[in-house]
C-alpha positions as CSV (number, residue, x, y, z in Angstrom):
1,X,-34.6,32.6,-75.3
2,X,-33.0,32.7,-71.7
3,X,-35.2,31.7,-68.7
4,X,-37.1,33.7,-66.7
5,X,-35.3,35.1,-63.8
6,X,-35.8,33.9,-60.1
7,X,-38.1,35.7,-57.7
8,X,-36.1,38.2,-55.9
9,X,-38.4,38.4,-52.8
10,X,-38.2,35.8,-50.1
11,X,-40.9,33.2,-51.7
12,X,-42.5,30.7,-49.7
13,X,-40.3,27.8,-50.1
14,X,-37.4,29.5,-49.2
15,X,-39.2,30.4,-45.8
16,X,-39.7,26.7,-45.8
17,X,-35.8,25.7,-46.2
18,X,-34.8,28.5,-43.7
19,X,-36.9,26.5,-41.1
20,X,-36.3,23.6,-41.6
21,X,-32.4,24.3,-41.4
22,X,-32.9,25.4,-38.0
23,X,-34.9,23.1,-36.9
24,X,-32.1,20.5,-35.8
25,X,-29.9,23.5,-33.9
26,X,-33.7,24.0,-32.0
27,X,-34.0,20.2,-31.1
28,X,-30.1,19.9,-30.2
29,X,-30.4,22.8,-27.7
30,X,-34.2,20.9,-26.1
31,X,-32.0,17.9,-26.1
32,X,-29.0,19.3,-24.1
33,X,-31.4,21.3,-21.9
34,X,-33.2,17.8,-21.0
35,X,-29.9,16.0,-20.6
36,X,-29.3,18.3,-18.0
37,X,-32.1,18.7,-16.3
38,X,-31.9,14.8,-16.3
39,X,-28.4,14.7,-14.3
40,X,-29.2,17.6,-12.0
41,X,-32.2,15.7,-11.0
42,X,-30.1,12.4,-10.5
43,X,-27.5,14.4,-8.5
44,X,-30.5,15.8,-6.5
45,X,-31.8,12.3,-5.8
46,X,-28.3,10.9,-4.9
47,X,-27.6,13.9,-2.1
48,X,-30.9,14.1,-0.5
49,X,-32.8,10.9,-0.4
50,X,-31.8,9.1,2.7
51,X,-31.6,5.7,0.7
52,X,-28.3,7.1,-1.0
53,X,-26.5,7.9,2.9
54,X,-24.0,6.4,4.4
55,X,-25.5,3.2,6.6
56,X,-22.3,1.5,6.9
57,X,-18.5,0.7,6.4
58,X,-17.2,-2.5,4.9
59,X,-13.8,-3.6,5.5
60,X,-11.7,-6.0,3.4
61,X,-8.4,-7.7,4.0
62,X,-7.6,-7.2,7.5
63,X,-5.8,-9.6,9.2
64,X,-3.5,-7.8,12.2
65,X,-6.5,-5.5,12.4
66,X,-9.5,-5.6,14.1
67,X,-12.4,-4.4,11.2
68,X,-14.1,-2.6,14.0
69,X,-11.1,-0.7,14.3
70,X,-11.6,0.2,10.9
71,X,-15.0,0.6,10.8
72,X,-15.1,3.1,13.7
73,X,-12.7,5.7,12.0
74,X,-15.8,6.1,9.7
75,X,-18.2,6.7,11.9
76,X,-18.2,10.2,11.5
77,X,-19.6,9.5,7.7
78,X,-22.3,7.6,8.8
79,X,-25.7,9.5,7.6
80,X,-24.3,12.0,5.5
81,X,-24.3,11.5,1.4
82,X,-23.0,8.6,-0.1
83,X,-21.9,11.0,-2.7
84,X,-20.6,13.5,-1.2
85,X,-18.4,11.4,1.7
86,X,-14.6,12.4,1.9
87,X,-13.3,9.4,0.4
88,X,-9.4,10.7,1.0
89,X,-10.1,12.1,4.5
90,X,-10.7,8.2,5.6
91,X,-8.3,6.5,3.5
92,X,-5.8,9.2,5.3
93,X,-6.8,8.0,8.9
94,X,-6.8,4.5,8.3
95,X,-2.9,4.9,6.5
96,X,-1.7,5.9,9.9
97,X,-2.8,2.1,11.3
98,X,0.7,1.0,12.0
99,X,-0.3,-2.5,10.3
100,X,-1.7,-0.8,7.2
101,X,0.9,-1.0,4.0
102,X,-1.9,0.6,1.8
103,X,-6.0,1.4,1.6
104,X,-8.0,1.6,-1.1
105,X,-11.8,3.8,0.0
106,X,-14.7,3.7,-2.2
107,X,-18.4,4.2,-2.3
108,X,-20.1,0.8,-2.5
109,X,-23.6,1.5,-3.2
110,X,-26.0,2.4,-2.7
111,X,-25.6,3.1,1.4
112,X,-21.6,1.4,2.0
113,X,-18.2,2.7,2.1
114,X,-15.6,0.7,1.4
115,X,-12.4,0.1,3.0
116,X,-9.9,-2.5,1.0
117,X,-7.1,-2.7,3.0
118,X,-3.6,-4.1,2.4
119,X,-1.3,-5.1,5.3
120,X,1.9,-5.3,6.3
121,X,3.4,-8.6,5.7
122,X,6.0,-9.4,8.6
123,X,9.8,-10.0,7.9
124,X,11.2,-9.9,11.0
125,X,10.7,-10.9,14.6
126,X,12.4,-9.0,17.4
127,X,12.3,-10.6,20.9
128,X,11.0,-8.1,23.6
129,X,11.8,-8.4,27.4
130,X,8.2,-10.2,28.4
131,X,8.6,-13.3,25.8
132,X,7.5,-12.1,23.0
133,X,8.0,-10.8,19.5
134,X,7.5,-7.8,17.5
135,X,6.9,-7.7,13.8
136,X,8.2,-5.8,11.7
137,X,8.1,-5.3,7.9
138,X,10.5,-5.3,5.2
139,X,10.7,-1.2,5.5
140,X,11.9,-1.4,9.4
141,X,8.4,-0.8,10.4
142,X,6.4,-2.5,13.5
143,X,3.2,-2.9,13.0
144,X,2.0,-6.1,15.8
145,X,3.3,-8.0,18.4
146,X,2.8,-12.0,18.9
147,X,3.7,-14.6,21.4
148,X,5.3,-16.4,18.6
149,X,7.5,-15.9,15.5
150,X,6.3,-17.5,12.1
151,X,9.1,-20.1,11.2
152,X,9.6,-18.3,7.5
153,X,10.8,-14.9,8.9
154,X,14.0,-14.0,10.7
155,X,14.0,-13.7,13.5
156,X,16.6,-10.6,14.9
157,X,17.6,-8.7,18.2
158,X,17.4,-5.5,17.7
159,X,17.3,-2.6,20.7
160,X,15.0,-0.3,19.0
161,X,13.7,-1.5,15.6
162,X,12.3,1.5,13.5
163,X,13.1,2.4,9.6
164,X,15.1,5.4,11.4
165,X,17.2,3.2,13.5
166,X,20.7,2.9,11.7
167,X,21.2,-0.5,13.2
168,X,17.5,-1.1,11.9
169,X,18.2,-0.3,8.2
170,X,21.9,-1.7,8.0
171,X,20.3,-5.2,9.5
172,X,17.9,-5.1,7.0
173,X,20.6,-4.4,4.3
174,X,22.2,-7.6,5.3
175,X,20.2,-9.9,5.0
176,X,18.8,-9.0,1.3
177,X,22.5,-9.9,0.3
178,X,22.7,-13.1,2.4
179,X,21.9,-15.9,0.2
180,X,19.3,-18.8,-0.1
181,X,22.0,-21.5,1.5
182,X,23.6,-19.0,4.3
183,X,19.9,-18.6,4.9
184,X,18.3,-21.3,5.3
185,X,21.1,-22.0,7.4
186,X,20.6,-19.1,9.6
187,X,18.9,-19.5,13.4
188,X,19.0,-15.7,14.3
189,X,20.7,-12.3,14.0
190,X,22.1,-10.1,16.6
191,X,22.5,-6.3,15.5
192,X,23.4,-4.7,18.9
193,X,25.1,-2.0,16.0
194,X,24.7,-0.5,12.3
195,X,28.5,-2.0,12.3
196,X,27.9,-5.3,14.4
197,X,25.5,-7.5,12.8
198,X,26.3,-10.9,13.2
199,X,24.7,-14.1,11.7
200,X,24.0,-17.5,14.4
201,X,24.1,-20.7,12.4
202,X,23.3,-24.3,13.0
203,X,25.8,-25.8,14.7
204,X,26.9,-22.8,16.8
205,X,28.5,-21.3,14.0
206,X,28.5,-17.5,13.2
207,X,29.2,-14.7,10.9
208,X,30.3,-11.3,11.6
209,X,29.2,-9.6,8.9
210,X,29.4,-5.8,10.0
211,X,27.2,-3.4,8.2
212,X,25.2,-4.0,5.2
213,X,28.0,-2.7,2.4
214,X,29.8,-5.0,0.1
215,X,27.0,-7.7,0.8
216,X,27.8,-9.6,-2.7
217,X,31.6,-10.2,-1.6
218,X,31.4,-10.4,1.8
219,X,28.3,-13.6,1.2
220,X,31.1,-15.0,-1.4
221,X,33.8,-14.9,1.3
222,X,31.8,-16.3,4.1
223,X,30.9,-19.1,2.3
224,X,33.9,-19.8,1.0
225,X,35.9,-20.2,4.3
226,X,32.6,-22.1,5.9
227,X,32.7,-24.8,3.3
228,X,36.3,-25.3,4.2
229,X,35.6,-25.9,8.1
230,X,36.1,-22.9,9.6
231,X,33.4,-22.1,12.2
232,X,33.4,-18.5,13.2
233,X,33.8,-16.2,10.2
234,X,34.4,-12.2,10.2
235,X,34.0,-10.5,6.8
236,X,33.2,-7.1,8.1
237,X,36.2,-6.3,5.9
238,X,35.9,-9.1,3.0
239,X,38.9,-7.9,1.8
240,X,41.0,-9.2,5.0
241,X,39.0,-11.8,7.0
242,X,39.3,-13.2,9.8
243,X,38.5,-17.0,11.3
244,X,38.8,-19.3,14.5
């Protein structure tokens, strides 16, 4: 004898189940709704309370720089929300600080912005007219002046250092290929030309080196006919140099 068959109406246990199924989709979508209504409170609280403004501008790393001088290209922040503060818009102004290499703007909360800064490292002094020296980096950038050049650098005349000048950029080609001993060796450099850079050594000795091409063979020459007593080298054509 086969069962008896099920209810065809809707019973109450099967009003039940259908609840129950939707009671997870009901408690996901109060969930989400409170998760938002959480953030957009939070965001409300971090753009109007004045605890979250700007109060103040820290500055790291500077050197060549004054940190006020930093600090006062964000003044115009000062008061309005930490969140919403144009990070890029001061990282931009402070990049065009000649001694600034690179800048780093963040929020530092819960009332700072903060300014990392990176500068310029210098790689060669150029002698000016009143006695002193400016620096300049290993792009052909100045970036400072100083009433003295750091022993570790080299120290150059050049009539109008720039990473535009030709005479600037072939200088600085130069002396990437001259090597540790030539170096060390090395009391200054005269560029009055992309064409006429010439090396002073100890000893009153010099290299004309030319421009900055064939650096590898031209540093192999010149220290080839120095270490055989010559004392005033020209390899601004390696291939046929010339001594006295």
């Amino acid at each position: 004898m086969r069962g008896s068959e099920p209810p065809t109406e809707p019973g109450p246990w099967r009003l039940v189940h259908v609840v129950r199924r939707g009671l997870p989709d009901k408690r996901l979508r109060l969930a989400v709704a409170g998760g938002l209504a959480l953030l957009l409170a939070v965001f409300t609280v971090l753009w109007t309370v004045p605890w979250f403004e700007v109060r103040r501008i820290e500055v790291t790393g500077t050197a060549v720089l004054d940190p006020a001088e930093v600090e006062s290209l964000g003044q115009g922040a000062l008061g309005d929300p930490l969140l919403g503060a144009d990070l890029d818009a001061l990282a931009a102004s402070v990049a065009e600080l000649a001694p600034v290499e690179s800048v780093d703007v963040s929020r530092s909360w819960p009332d700072a912005l903060r300014v990392d800064v990176t500068e310029r490292k210098p790689y060669m002094a150029v002698p000016t007219g009143d006695e002193t020296f400016l620096m300049v980096d290993s792009g052909g950038v100045v970036f400072d002046e100083s009433d003295s050049a750091p022993g570790s650098i080299w120290i150059v005349e050049l009539d109008d250092p720039s990473p535009d000048d030709l005479a600037t950029i072939e200088t600085l080609a130069v002396l990437e290929a001259v090597p540790p001993n030539l170096a060390d060796e090395v009391e200054h450099v005269e560029s009055p030309s992309p064409a006429g850079v010439t090396l002073f050594l100890e000893g009153g000795r010099t290299i004309t080196w030319g421009d900055g091409s064939q650096g590898e063979q031209k540093a192999e020459v010149a220290d080839r006919l120095l270490a055989v007593g010559y004392e005033h080298v020209d390899v601004s054509a390696p291939d046929a140099p010339t001594v006295s």
